[in-house]
mmCIF file as gemmi writes it, N, C-alpha and C atoms, coordinates in Angstrom:
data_model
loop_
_atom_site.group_PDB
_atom_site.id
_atom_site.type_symbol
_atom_site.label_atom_id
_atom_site.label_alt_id
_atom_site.label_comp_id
_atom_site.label_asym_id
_atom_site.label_entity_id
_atom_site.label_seq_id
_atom_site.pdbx_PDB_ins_code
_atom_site.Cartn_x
_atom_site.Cartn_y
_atom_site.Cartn_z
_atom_site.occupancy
_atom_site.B_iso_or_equiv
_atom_site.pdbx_formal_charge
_atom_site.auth_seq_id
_atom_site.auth_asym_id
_atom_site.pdbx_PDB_model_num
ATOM 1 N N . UNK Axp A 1 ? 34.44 84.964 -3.001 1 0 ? 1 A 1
ATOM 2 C CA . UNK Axp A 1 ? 33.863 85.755 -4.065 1 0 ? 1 A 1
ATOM 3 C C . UNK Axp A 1 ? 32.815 86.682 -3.454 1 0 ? 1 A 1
ATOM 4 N N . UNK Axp A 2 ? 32.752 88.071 -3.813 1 0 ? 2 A 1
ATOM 5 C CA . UNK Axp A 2 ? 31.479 88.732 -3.365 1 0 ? 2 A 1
ATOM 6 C C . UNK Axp A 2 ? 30.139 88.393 -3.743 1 0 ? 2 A 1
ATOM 7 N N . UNK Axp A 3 ? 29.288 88.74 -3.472 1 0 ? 3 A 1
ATOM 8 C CA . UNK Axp A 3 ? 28.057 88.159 -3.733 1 0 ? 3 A 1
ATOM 9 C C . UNK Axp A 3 ? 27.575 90.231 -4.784 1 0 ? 3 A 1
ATOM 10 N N . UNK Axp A 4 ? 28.378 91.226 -4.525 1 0 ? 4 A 1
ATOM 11 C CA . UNK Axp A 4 ? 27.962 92.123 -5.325 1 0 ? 4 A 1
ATOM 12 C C . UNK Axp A 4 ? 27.907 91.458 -6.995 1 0 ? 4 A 1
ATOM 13 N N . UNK Axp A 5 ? 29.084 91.195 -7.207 1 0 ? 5 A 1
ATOM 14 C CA . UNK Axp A 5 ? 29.122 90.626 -8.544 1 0 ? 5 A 1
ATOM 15 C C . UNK Axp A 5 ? 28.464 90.051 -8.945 1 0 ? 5 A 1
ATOM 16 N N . UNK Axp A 6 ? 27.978 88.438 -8.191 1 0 ? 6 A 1
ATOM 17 C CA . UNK Axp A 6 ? 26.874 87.814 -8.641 1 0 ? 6 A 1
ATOM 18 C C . UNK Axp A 6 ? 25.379 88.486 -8.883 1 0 ? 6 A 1
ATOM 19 N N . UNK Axp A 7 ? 24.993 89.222 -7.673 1 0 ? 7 A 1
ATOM 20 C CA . UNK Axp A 7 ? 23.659 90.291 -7.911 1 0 ? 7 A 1
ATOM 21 C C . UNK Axp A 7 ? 23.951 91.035 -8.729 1 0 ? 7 A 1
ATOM 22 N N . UNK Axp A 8 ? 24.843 91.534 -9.464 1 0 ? 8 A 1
ATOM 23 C CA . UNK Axp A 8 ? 25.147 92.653 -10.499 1 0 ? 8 A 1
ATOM 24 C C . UNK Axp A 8 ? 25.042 92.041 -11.435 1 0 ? 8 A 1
ATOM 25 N N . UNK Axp A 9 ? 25.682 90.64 -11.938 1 0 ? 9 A 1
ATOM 26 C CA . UNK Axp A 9 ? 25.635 89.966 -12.913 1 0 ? 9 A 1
ATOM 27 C C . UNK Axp A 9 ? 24.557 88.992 -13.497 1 0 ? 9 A 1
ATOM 28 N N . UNK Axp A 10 ? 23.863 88.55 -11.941 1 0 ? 10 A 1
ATOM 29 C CA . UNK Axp A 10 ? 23.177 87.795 -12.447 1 0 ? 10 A 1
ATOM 30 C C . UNK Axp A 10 ? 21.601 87.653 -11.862 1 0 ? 10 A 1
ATOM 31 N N . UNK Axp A 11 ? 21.698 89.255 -11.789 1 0 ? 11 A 1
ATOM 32 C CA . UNK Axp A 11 ? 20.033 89.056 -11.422 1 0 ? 11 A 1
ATOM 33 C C . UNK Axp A 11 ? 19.104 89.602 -12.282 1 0 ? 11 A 1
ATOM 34 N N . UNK Axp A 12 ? 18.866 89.805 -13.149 1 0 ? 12 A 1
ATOM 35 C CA . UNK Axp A 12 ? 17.601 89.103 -14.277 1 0 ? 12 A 1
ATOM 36 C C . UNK Axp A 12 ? 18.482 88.171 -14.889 1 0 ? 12 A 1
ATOM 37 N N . UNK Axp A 13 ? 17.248 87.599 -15.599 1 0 ? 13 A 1
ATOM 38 C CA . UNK Axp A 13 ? 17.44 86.342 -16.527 1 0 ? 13 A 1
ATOM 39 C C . UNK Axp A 13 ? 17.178 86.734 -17.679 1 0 ? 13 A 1
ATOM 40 N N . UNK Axp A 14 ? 18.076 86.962 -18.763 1 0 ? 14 A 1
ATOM 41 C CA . UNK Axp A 14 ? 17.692 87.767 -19.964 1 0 ? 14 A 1
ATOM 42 C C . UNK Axp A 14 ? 16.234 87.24 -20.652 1 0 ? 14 A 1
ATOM 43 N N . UNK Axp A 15 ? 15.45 87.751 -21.527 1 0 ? 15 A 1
ATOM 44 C CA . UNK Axp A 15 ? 14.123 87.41 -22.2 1 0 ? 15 A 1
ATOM 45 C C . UNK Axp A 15 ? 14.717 86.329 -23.505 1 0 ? 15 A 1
ATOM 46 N N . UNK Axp A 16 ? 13.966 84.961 -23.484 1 0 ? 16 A 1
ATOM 47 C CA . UNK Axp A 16 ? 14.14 83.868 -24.145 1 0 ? 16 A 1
ATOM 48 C C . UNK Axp A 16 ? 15.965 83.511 -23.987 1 0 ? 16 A 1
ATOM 49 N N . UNK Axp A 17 ? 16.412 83.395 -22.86 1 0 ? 17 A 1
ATOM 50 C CA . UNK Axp A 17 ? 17.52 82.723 -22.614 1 0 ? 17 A 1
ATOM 51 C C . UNK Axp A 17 ? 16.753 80.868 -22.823 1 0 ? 17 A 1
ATOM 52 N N . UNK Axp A 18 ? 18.351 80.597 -23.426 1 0 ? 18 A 1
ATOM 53 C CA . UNK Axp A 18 ? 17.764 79.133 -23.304 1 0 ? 18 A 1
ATOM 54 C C . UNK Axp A 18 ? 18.854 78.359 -21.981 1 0 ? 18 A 1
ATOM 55 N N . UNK Axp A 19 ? 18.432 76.731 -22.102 1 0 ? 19 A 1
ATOM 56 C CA . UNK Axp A 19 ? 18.796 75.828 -21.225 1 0 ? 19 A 1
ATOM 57 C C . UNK Axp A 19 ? 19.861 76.139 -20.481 1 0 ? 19 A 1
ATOM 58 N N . UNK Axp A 20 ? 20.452 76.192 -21.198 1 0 ? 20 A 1
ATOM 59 C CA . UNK Axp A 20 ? 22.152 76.545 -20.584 1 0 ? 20 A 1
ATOM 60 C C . UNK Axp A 20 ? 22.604 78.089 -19.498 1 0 ? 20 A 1
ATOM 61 N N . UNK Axp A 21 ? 21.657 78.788 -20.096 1 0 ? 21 A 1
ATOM 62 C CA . UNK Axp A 21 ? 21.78 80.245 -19.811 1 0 ? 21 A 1
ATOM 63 C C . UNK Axp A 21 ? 20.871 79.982 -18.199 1 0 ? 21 A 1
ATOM 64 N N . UNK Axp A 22 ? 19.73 79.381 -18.267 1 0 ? 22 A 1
ATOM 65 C CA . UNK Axp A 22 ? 18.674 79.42 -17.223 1 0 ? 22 A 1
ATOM 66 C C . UNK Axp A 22 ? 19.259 78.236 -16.235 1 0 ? 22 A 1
ATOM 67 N N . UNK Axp A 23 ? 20.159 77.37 -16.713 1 0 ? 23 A 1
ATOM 68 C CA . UNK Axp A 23 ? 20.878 76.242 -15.45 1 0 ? 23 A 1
ATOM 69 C C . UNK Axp A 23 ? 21.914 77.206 -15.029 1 0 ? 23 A 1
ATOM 70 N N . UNK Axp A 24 ? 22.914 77.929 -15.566 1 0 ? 24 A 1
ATOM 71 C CA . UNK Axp A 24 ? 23.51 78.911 -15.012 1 0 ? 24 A 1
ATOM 72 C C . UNK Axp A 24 ? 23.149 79.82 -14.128 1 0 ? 24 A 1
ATOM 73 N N . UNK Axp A 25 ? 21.963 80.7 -14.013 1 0 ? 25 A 1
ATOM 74 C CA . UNK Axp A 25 ? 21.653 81.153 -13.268 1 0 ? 25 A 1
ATOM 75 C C . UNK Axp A 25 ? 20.732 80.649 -12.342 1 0 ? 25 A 1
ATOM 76 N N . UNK Axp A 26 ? 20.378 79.509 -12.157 1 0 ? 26 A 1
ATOM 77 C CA . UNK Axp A 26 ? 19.854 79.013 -10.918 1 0 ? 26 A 1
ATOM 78 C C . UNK Axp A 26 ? 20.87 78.212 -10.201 1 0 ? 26 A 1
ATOM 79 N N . UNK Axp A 27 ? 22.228 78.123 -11.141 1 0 ? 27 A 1
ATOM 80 C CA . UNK Axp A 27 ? 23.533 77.397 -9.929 1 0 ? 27 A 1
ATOM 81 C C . UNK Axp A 27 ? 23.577 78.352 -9.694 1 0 ? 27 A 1
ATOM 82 N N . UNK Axp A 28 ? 24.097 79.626 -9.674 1 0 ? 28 A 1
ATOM 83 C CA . UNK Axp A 28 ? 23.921 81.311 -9.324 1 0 ? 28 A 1
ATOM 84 C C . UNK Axp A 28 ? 23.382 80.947 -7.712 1 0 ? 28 A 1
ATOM 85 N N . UNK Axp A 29 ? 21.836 80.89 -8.377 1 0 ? 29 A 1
ATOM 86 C CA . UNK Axp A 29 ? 20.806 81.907 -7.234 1 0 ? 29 A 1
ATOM 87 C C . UNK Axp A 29 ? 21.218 80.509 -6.085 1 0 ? 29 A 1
ATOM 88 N N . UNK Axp A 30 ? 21.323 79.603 -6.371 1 0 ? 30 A 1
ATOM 89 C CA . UNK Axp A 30 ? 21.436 78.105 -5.34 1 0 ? 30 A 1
ATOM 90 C C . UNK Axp A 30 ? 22.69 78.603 -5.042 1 0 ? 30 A 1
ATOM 91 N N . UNK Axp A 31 ? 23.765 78.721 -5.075 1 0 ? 31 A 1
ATOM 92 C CA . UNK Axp A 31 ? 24.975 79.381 -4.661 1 0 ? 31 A 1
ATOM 93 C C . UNK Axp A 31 ? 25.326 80.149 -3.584 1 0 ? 31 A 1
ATOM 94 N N . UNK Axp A 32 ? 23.83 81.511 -4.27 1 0 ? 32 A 1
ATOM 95 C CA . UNK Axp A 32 ? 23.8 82.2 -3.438 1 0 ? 32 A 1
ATOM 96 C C . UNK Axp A 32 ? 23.117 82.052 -2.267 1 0 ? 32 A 1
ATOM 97 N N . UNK Axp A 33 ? 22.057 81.388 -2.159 1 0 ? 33 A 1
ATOM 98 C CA . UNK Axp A 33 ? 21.297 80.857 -0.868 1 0 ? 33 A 1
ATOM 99 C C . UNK Axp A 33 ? 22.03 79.708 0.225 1 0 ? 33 A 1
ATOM 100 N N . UNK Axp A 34 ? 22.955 79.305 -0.224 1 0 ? 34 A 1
ATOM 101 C CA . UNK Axp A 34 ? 23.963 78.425 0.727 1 0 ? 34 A 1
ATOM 102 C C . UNK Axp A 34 ? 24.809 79.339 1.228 1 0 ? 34 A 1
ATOM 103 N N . UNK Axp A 35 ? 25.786 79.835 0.124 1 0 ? 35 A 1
ATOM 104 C CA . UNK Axp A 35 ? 25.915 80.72 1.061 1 0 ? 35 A 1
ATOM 105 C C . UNK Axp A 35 ? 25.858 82.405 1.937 1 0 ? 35 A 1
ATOM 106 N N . UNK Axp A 36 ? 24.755 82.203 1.598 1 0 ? 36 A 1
ATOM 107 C CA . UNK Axp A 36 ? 24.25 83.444 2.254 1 0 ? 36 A 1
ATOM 108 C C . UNK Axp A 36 ? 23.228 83.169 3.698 1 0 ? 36 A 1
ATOM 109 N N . UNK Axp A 37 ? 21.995 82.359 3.048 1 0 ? 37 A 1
ATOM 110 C CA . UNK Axp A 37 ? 21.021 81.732 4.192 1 0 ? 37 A 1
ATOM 111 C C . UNK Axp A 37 ? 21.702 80.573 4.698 1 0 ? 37 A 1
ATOM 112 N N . UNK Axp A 38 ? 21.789 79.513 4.076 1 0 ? 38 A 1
ATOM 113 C CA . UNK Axp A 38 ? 21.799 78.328 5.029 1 0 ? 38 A 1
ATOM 114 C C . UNK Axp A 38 ? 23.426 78.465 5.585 1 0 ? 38 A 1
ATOM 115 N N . UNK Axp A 39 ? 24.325 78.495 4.954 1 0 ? 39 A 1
ATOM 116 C CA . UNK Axp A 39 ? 25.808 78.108 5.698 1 0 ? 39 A 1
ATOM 117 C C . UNK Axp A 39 ? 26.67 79.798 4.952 1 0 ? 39 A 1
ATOM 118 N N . UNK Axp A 40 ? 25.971 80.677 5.775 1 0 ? 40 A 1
ATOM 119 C CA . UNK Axp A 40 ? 26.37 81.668 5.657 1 0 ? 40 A 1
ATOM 120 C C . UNK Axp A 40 ? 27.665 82.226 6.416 1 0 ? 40 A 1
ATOM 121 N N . UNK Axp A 41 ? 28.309 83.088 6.432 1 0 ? 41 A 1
ATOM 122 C CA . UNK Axp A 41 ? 29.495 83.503 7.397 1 0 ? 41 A 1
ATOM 123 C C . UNK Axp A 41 ? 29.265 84.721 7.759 1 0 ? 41 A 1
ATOM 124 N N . UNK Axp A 42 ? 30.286 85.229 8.615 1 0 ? 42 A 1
ATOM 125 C CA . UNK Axp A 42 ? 29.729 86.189 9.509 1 0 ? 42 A 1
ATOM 126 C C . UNK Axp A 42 ? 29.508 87.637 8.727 1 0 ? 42 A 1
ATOM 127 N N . UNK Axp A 43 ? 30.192 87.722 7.329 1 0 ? 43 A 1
ATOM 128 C CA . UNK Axp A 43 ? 30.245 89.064 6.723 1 0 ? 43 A 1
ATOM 129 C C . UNK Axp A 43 ? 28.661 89.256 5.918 1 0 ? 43 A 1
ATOM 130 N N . UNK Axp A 44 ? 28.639 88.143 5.511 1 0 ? 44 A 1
ATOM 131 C CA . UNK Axp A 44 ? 26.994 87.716 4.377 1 0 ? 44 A 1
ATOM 132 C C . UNK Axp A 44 ? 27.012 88.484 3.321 1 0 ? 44 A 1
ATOM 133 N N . UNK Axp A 45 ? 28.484 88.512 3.144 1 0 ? 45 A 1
ATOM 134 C CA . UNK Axp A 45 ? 28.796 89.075 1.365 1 0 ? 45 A 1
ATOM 135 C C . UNK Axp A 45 ? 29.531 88.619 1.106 1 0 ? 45 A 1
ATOM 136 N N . UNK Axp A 46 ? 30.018 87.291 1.487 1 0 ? 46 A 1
ATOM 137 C CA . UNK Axp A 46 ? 30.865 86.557 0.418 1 0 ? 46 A 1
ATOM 138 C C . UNK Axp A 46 ? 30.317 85.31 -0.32 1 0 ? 46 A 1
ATOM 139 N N . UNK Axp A 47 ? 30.168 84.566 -0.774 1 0 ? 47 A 1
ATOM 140 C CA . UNK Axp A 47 ? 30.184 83.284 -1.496 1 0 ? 47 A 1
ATOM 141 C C . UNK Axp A 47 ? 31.645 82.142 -1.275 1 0 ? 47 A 1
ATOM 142 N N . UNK Axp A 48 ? 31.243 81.49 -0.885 1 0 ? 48 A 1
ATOM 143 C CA . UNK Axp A 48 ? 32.435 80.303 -0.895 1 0 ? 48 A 1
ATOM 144 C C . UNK Axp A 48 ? 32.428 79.507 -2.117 1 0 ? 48 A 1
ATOM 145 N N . UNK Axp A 49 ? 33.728 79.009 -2.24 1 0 ? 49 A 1
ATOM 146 C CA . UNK Axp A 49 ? 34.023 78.484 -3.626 1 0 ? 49 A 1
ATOM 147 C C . UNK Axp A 49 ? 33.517 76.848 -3.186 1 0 ? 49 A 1
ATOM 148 N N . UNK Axp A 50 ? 33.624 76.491 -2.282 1 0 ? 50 A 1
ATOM 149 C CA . UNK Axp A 50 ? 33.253 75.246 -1.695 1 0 ? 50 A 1
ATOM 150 C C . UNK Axp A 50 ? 31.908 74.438 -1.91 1 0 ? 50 A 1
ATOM 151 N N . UNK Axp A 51 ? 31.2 75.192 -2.4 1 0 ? 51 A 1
ATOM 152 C CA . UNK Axp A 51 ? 29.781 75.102 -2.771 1 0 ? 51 A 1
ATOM 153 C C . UNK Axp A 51 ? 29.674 74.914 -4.489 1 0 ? 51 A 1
ATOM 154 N N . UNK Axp A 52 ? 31.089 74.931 -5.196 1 0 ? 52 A 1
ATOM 155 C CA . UNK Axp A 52 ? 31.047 74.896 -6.378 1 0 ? 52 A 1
ATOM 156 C C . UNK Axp A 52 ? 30.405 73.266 -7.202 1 0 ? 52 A 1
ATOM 157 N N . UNK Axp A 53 ? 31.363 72.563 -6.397 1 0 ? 53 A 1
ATOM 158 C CA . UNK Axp A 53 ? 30.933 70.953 -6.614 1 0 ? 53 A 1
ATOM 159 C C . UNK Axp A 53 ? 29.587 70.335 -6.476 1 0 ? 53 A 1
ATOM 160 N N . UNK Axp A 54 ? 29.02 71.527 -5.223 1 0 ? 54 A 1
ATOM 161 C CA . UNK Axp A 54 ? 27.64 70.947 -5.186 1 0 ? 54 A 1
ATOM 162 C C . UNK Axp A 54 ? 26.689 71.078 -6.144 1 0 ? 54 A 1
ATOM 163 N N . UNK Axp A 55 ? 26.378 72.455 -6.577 1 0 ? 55 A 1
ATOM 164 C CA . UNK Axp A 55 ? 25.768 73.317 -8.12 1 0 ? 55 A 1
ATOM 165 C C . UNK Axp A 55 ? 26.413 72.912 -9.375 1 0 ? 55 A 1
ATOM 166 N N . UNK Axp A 56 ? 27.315 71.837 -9.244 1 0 ? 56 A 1
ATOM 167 C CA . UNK Axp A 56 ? 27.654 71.787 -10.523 1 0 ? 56 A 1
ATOM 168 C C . UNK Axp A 56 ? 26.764 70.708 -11.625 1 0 ? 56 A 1
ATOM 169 N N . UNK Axp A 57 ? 26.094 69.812 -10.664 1 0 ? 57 A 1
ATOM 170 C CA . UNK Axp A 57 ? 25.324 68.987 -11.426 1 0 ? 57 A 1
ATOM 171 C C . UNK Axp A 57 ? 23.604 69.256 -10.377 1 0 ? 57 A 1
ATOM 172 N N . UNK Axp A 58 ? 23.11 69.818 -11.134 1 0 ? 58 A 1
ATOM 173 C CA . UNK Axp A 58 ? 21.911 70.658 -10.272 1 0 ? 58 A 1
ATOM 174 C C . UNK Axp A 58 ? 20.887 69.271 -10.191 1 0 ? 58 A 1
ATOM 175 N N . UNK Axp A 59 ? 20.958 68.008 -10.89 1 0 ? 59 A 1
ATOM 176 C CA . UNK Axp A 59 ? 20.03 66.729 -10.898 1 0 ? 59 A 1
ATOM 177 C C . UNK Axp A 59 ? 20.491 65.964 -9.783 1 0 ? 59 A 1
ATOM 178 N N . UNK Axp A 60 ? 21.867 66.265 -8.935 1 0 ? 60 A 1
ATOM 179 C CA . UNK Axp A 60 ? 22.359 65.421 -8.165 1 0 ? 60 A 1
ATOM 180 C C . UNK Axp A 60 ? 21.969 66.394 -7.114 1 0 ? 60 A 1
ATOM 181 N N . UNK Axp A 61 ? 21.829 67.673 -6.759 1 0 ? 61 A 1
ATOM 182 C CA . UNK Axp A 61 ? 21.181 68.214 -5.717 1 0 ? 61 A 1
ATOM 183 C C . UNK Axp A 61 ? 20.474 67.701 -4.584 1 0 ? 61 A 1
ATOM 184 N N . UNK Axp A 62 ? 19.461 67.041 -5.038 1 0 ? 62 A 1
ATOM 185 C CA . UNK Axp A 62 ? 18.307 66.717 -4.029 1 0 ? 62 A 1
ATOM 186 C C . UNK Axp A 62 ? 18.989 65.371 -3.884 1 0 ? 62 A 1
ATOM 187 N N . UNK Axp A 63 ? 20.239 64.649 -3.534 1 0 ? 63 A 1
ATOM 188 C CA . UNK Axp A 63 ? 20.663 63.315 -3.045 1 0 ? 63 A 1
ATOM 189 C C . UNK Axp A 63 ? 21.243 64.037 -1.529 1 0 ? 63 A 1
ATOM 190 N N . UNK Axp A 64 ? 21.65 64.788 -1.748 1 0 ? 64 A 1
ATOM 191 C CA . UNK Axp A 64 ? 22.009 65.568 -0.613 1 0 ? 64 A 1
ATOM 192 C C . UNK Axp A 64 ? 21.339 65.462 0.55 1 0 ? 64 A 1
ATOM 193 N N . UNK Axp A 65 ? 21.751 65.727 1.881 1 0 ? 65 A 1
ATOM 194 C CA . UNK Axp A 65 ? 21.192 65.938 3.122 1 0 ? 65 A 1
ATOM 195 C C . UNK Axp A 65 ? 20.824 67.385 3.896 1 0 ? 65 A 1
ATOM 196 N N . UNK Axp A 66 ? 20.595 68.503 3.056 1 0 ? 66 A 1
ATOM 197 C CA . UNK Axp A 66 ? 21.141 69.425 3.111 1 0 ? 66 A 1
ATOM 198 C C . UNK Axp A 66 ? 20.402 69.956 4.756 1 0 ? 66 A 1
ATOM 199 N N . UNK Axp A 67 ? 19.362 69.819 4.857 1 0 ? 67 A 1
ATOM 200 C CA . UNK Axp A 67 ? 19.004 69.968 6.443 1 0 ? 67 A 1
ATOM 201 C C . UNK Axp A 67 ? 19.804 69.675 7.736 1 0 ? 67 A 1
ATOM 202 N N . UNK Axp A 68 ? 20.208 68.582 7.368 1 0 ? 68 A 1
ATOM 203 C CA . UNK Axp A 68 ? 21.291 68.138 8.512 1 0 ? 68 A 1
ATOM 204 C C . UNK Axp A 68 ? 22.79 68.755 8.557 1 0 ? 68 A 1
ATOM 205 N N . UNK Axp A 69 ? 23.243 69.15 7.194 1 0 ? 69 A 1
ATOM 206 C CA . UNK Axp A 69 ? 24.462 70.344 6.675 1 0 ? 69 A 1
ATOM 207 C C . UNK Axp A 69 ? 23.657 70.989 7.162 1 0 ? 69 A 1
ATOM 208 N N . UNK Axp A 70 ? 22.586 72.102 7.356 1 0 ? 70 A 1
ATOM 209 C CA . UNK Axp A 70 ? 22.449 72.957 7.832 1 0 ? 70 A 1
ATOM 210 C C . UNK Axp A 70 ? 22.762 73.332 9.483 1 0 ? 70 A 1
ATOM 211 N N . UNK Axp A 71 ? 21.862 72.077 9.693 1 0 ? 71 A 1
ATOM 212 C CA . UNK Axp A 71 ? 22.123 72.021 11.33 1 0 ? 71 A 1
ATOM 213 C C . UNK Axp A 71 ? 23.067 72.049 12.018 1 0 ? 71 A 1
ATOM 214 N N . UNK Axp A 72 ? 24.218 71.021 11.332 1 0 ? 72 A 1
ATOM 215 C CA . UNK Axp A 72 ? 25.342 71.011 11.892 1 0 ? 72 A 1
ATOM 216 C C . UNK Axp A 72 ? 26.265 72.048 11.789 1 0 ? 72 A 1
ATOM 217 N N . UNK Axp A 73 ? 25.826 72.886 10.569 1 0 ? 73 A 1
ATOM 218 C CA . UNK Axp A 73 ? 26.981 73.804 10.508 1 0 ? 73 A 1
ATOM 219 C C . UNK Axp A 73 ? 26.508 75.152 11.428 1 0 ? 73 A 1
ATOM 220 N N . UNK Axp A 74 ? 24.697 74.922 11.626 1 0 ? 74 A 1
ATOM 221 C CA . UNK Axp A 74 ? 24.245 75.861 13.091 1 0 ? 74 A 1
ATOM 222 C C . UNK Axp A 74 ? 25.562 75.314 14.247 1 0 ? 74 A 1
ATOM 223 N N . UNK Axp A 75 ? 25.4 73.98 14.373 1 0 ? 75 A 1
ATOM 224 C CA . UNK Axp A 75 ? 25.924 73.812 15.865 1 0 ? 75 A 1
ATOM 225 C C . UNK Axp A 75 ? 27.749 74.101 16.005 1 0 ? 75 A 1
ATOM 226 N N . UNK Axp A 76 ? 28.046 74.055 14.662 1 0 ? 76 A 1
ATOM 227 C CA . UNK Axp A 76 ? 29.7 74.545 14.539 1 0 ? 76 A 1
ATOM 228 C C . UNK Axp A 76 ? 29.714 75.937 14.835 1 0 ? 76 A 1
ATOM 229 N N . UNK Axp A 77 ? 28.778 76.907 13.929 1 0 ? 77 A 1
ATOM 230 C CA . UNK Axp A 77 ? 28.707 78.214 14.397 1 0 ? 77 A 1
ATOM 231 C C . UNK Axp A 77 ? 28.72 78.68 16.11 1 0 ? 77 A 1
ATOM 232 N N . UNK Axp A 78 ? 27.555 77.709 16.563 1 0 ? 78 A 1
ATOM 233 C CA . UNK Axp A 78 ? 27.426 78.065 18.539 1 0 ? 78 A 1
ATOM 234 C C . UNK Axp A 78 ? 28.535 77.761 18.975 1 0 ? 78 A 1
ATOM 235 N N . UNK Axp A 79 ? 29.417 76.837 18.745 1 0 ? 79 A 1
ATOM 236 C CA . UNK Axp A 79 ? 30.046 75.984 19.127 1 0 ? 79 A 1
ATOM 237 C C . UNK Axp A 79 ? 31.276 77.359 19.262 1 0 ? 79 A 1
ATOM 238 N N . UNK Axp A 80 ? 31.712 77.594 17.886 1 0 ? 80 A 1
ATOM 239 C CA . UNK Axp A 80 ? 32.414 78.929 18.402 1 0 ? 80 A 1
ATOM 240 C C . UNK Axp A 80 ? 32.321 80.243 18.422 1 0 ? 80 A 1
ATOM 241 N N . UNK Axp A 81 ? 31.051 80.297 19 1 0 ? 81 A 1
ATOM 242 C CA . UNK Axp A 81 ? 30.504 81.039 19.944 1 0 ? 81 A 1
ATOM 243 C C . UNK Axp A 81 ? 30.93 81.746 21.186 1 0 ? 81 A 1
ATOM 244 N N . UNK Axp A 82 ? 31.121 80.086 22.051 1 0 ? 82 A 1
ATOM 245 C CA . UNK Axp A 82 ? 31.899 79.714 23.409 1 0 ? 82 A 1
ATOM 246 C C . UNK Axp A 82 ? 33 81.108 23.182 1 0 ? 82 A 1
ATOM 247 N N . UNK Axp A 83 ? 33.845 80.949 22.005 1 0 ? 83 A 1
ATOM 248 C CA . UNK Axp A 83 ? 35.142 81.363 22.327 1 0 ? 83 A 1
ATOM 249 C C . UNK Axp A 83 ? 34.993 83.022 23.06 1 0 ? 83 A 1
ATOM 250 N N . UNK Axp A 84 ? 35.494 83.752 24.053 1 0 ? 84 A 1
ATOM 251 C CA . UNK Axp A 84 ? 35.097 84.772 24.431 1 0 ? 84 A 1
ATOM 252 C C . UNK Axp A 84 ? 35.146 86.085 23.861 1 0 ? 84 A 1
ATOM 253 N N . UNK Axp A 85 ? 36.068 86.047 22.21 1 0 ? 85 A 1
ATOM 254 C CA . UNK Axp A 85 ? 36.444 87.173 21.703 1 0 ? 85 A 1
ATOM 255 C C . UNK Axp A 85 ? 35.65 87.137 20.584 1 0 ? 85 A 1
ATOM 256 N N . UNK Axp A 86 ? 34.653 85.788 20.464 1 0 ? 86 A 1
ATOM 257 C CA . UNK Axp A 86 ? 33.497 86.314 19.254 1 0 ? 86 A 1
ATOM 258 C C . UNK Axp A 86 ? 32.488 86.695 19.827 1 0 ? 86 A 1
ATOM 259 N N . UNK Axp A 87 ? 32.064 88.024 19.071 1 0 ? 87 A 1
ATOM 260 C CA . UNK Axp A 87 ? 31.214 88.973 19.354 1 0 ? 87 A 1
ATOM 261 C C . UNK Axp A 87 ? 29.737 88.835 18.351 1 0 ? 87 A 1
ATOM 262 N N . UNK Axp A 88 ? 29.794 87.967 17.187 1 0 ? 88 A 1
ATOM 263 C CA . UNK Axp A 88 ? 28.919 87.584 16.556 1 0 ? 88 A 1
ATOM 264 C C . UNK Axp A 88 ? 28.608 86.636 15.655 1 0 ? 88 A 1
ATOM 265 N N . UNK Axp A 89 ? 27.433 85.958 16.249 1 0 ? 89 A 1
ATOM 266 C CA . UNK Axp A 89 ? 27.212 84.436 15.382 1 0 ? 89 A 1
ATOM 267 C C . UNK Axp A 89 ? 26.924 84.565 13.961 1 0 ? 89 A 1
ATOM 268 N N . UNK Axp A 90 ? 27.92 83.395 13.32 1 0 ? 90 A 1
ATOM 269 C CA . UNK Axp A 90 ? 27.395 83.504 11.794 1 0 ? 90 A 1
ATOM 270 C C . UNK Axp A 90 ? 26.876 82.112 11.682 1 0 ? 90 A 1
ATOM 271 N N . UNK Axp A 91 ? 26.067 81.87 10.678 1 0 ? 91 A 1
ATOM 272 C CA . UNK Axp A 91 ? 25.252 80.996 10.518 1 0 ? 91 A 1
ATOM 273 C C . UNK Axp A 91 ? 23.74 80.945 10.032 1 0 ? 91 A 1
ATOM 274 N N . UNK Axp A 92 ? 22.98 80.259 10.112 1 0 ? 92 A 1
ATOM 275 C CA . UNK Axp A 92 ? 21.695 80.239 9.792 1 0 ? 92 A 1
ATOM 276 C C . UNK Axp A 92 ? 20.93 80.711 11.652 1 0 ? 92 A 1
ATOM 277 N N . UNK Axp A 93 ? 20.837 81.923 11.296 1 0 ? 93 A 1
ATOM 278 C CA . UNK Axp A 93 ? 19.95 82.369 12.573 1 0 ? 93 A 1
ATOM 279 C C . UNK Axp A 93 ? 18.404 82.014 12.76 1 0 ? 93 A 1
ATOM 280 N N . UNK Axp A 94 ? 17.838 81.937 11.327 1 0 ? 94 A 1
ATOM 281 C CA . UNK Axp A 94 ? 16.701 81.745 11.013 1 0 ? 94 A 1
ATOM 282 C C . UNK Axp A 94 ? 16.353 80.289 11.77 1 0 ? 94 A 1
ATOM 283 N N . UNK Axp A 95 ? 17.266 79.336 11.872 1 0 ? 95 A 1
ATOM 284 C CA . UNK Axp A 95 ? 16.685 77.866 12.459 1 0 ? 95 A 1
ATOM 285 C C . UNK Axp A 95 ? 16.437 77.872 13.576 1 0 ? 95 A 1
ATOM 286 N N . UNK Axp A 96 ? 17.076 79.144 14.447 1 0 ? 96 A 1
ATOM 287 C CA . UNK Axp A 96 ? 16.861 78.692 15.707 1 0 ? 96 A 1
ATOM 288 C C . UNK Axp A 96 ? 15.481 79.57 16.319 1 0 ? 96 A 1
């Protein structure tokens, strides 16, 4: 999914939205910060659908490990790195 759509769609939060409207757009903005910052890819305009299960219950969030998903998916990124025809790392650049 692009991430234009989501910023087009869902960046204000309309005035007196209720519950439903305001958990929607913070699975949104959490969506977008996985995948964009933490387990981003090399274009940093897409969104993965893979991240859907996680935002879907936003109270089960913080059971997560998400630091260590971060890390590891740093060391998958270096990892193919190695290969000689990638020309650029995707990932969380910020950790290192």
């Amino acid at each position: 999914m692009k991430c234009t759509w989501f910023q087009e769609t869902f960046s204000e939060l309309p005035q007196g939205a209720d519950n439903g409207t305001v958990s929607r757009y913070a699975r949104v903005y959490i969506m977008m910060l996985l995948s964009t910052q933490l387990f981003g890819d090399k274009s940093g305009t897409c969104l993965h659908v893979r991240w859907l299960p996680y935002v879907a219950r936003l109270e089960d969030m913080g059971q997560y490990s998400w630091g260590s998903a971060a890390l590891s998916w740093l060391y998958r990124c270096m990892r193919c790195l190695v290969n000689r025809n990638v020309v650029k790392l995707a990932g969380t650049l910020q950790l290192l």
